[in-house]
GUZAFI-989262 format. One record per residue (C-alpha): chain; residue in three letters; x, y, z. Coordinates in Angstrom, 1 decimal, m for minus. Layout:
N
+------+------+--------+--------+--------+
! mipa ! baro !   east !  north !     up !
+------+------+--------+--------+--------+
!    A !  ALA !      X !      Y !      Z !
...
+------+------+--------+--------+--------+
This chain:
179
+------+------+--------+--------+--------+
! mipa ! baro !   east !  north !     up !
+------+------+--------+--------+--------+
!    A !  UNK !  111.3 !  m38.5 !   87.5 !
!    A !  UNK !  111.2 !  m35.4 !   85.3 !
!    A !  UNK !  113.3 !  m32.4 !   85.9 !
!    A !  UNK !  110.6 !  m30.2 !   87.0 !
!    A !  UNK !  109.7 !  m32.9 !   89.4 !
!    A !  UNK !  113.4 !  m32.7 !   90.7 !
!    A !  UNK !  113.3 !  m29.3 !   90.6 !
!    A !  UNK !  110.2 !  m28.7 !   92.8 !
!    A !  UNK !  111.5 !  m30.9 !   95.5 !
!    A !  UNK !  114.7 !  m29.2 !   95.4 !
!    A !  UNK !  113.1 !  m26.0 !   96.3 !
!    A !  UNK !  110.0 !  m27.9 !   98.6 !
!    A !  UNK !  113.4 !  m29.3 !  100.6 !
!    A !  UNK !  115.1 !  m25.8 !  100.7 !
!    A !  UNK !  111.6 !  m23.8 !  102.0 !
!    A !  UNK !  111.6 !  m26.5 !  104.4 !
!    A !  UNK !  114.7 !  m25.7 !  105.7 !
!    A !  UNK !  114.4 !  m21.9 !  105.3 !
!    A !  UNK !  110.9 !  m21.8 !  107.9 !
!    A !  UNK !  113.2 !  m24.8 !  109.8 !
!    A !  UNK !  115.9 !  m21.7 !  110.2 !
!    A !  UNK !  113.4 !  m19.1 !  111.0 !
!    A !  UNK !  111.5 !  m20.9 !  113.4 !
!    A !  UNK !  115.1 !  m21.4 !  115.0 !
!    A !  UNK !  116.0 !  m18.0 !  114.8 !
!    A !  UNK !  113.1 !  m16.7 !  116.4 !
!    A !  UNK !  113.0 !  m19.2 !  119.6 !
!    A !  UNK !  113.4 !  m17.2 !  123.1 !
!    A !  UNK !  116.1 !  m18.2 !  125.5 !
!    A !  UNK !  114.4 !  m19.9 !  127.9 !
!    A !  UNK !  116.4 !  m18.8 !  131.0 !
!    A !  UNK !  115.7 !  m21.3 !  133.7 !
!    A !  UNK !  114.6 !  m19.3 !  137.1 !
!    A !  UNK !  115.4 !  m22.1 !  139.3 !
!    A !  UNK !  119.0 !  m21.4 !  139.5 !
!    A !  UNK !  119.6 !  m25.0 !  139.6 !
!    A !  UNK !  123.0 !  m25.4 !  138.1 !
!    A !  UNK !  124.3 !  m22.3 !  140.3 !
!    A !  UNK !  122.9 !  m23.9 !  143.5 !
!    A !  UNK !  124.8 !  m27.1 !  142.5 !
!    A !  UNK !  127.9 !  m25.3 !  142.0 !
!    A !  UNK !  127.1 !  m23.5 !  145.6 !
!    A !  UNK !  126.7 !  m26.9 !  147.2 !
!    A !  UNK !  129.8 !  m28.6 !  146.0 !
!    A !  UNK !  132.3 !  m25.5 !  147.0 !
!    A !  UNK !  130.3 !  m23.6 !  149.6 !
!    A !  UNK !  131.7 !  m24.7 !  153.6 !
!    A !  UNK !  129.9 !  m23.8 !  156.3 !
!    A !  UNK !  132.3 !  m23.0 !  159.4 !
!    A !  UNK !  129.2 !  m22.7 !  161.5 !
!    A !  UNK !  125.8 !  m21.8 !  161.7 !
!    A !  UNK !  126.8 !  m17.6 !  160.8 !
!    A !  UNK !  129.8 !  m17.9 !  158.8 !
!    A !  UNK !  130.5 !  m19.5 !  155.3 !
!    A !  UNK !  133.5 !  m19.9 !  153.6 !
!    A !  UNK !  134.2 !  m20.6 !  149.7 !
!    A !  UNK !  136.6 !  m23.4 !  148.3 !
!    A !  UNK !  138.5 !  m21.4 !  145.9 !
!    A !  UNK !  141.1 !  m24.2 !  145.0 !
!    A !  UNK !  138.2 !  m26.7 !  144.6 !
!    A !  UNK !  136.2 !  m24.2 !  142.4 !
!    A !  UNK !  139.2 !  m23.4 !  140.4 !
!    A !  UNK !  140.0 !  m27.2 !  139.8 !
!    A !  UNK !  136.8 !  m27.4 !  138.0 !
!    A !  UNK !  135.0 !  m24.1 !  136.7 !
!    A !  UNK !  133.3 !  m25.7 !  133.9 !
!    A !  UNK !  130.0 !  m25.4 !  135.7 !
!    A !  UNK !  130.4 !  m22.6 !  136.9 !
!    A !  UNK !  131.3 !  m21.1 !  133.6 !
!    A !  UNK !  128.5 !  m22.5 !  132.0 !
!    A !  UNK !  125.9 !  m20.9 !  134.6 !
!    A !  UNK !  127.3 !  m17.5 !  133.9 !
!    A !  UNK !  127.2 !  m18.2 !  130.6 !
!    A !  UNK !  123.9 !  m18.9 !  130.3 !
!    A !  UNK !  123.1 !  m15.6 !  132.1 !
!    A !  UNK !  125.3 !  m13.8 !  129.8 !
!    A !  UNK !  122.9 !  m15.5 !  126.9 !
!    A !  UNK !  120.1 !  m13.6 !  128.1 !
!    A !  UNK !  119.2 !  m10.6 !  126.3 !
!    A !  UNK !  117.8 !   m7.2 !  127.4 !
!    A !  UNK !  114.3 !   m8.1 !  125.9 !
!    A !  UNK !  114.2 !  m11.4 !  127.5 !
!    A !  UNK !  115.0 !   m9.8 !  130.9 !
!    A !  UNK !  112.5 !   m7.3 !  130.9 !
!    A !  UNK !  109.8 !   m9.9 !  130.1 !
!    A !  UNK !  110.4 !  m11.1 !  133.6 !
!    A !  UNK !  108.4 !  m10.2 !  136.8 !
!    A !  UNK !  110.3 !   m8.3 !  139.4 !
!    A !  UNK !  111.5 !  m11.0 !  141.4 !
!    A !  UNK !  112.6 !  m12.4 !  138.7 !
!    A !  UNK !  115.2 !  m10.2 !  137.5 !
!    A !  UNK !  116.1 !   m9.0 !  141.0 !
!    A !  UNK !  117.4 !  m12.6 !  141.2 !
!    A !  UNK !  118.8 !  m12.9 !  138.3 !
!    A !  UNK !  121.0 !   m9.8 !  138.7 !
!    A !  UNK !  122.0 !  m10.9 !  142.6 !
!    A !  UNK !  122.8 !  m14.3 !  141.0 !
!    A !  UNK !  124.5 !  m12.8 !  138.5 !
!    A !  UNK !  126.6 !  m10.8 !  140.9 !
!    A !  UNK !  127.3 !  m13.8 !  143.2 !
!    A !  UNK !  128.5 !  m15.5 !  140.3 !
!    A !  UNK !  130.5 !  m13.3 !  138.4 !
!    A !  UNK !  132.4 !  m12.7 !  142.1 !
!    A !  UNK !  133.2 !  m16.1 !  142.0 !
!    A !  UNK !  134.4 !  m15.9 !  138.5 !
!    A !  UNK !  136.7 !  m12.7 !  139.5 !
!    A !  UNK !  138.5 !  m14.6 !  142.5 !
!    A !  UNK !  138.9 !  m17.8 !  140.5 !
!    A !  UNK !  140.1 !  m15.8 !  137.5 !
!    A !  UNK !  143.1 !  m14.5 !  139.6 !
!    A !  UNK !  143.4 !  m17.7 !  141.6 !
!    A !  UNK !  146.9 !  m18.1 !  140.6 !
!    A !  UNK !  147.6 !  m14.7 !  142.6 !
!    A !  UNK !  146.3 !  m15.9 !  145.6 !
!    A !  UNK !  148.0 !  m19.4 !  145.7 !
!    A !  UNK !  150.7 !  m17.5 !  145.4 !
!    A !  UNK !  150.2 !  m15.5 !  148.7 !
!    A !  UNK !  150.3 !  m12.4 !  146.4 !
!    A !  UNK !  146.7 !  m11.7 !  147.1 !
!    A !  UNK !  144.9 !  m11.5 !  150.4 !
!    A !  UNK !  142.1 !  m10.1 !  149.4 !
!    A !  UNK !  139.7 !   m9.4 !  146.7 !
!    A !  UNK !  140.8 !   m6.2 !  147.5 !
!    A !  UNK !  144.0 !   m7.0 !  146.1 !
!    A !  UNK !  142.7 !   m7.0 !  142.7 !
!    A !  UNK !  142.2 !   m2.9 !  142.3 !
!    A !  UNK !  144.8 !   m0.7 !  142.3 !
!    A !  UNK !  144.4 !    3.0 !  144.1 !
!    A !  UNK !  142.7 !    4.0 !  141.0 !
!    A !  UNK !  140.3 !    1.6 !  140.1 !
!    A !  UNK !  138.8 !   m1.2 !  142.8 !
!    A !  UNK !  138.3 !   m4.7 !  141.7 !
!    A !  UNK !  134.3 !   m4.2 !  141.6 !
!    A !  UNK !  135.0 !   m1.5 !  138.6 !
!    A !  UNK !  136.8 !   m4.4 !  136.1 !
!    A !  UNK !  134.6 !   m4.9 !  133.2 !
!    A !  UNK !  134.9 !   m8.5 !  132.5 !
!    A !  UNK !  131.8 !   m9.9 !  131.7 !
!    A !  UNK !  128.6 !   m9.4 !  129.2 !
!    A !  UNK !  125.2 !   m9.0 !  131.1 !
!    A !  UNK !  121.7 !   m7.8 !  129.3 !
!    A !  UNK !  124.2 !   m7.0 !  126.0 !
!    A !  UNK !  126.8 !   m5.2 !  127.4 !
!    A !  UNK !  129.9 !   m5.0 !  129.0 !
!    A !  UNK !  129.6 !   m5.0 !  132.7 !
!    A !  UNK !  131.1 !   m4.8 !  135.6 !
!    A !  UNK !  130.2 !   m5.7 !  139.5 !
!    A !  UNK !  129.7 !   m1.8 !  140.7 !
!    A !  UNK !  127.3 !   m1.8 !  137.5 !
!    A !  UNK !  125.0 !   m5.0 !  138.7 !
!    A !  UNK !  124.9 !   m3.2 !  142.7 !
!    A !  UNK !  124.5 !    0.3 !  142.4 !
!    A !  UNK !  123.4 !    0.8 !  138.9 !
!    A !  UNK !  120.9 !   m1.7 !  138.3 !
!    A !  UNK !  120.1 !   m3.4 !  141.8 !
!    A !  UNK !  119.7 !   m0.4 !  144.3 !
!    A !  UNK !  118.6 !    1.8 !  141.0 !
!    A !  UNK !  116.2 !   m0.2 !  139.8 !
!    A !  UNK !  114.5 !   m2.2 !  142.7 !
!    A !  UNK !  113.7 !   m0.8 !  146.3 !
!    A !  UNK !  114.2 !   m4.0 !  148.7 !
!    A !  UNK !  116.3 !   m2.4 !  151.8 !
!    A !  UNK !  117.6 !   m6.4 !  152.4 !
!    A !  UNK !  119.3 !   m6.3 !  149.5 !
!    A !  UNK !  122.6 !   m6.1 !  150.4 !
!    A !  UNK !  122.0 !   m9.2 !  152.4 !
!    A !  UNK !  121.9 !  m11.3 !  149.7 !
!    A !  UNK !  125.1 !   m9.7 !  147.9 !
!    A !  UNK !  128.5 !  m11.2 !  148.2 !
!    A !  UNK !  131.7 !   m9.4 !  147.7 !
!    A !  UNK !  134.1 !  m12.2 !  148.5 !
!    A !  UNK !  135.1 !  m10.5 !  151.9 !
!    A !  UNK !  134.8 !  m12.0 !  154.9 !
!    A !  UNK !  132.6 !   m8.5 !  156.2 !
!    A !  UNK !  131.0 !   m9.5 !  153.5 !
!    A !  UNK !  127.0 !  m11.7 !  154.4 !
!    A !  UNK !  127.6 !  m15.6 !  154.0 !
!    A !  UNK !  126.8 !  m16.7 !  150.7 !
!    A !  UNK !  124.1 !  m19.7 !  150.8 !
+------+------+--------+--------+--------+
């Protein structure tokens, strides 16, 4: 084989591999809508006392987060574009899904402090200044969020559904059951 010859499938090789890149680079997160892996994490943790009331297993949740953590990370994966792509019902449940979630990930997050007995309450994670749904510790849609930004900012701001607080859960027992 000649050097040119060598030389073309060199760069034939490295264009392949350039579009390879490209094409990559310019796939859309395919979100899936389903909710499937949260609904499995909901199903293995989630106790029904009875028919009205539900409760959460903290301690089991916090023995094993991985899938939870990989559900909210996949919704933290989701850009701004992507979501406004979506149909209405589509990101209303992503964003109550989101705030279900992220709840979870608050309480387990500070399990430690309520093993402990030092914590009641999700309550007990705010001070008099600042309550617990004001902590920015997750990325939604690009940016830095926190709880109080999902509910009143983008929820009730964005979509008019007077159920709505129905289907959010604040990890208090006055709180709706979380299905």
């Amino acid at each position: 084989m000649s050097e040119v010859d060598s030389i073309t499938k060199r760069a034939i090789k490295s264009s392949l591999l350039i579009a390879g890149l490209i094409m990559l680079s310019n796939t859309v997160h395919a979100f899936e809508h389903q909710h499937t892996e949260f609904t499995k994490v909901l199903q293995n943790v989630v106790v029904s006392d009875d028919k009205k009331q539900t409760r959460v297993d903290y301690a089991k949740l916090n023995a094993n987060p991985d899938p939870l953590n990989a559900y909210l990370a996949s919704l933290s994966a989701v850009s701004e574009q992507e979501y406004k792509t979506w149909s209405d019902m589509q990101q209303l449940s992503f964003l109550m899904n989101a705030y279900n979630g992220f709840t979870l990930k608050l309480i387990v997050d500070n399990y430690k402090i309520f093993a402990s007995g030092e914590a009641e309450s999700i309550r007990d994670l705010g001070s008099i200044l600042r309550s617990p749904w004001k902590k920015e510790f997750f990325t939604l849609l690009g940016k830095k969020r926190h709880l109080d930004g999902i509910e009143h900012g983008m929820i009730r701001e964005w979509f008019s559904y007077p159920r709505i607080h129905a289907a959010l859960v604040c990890a208090a027992v006055s709180c709706p059951p979380l299905r």
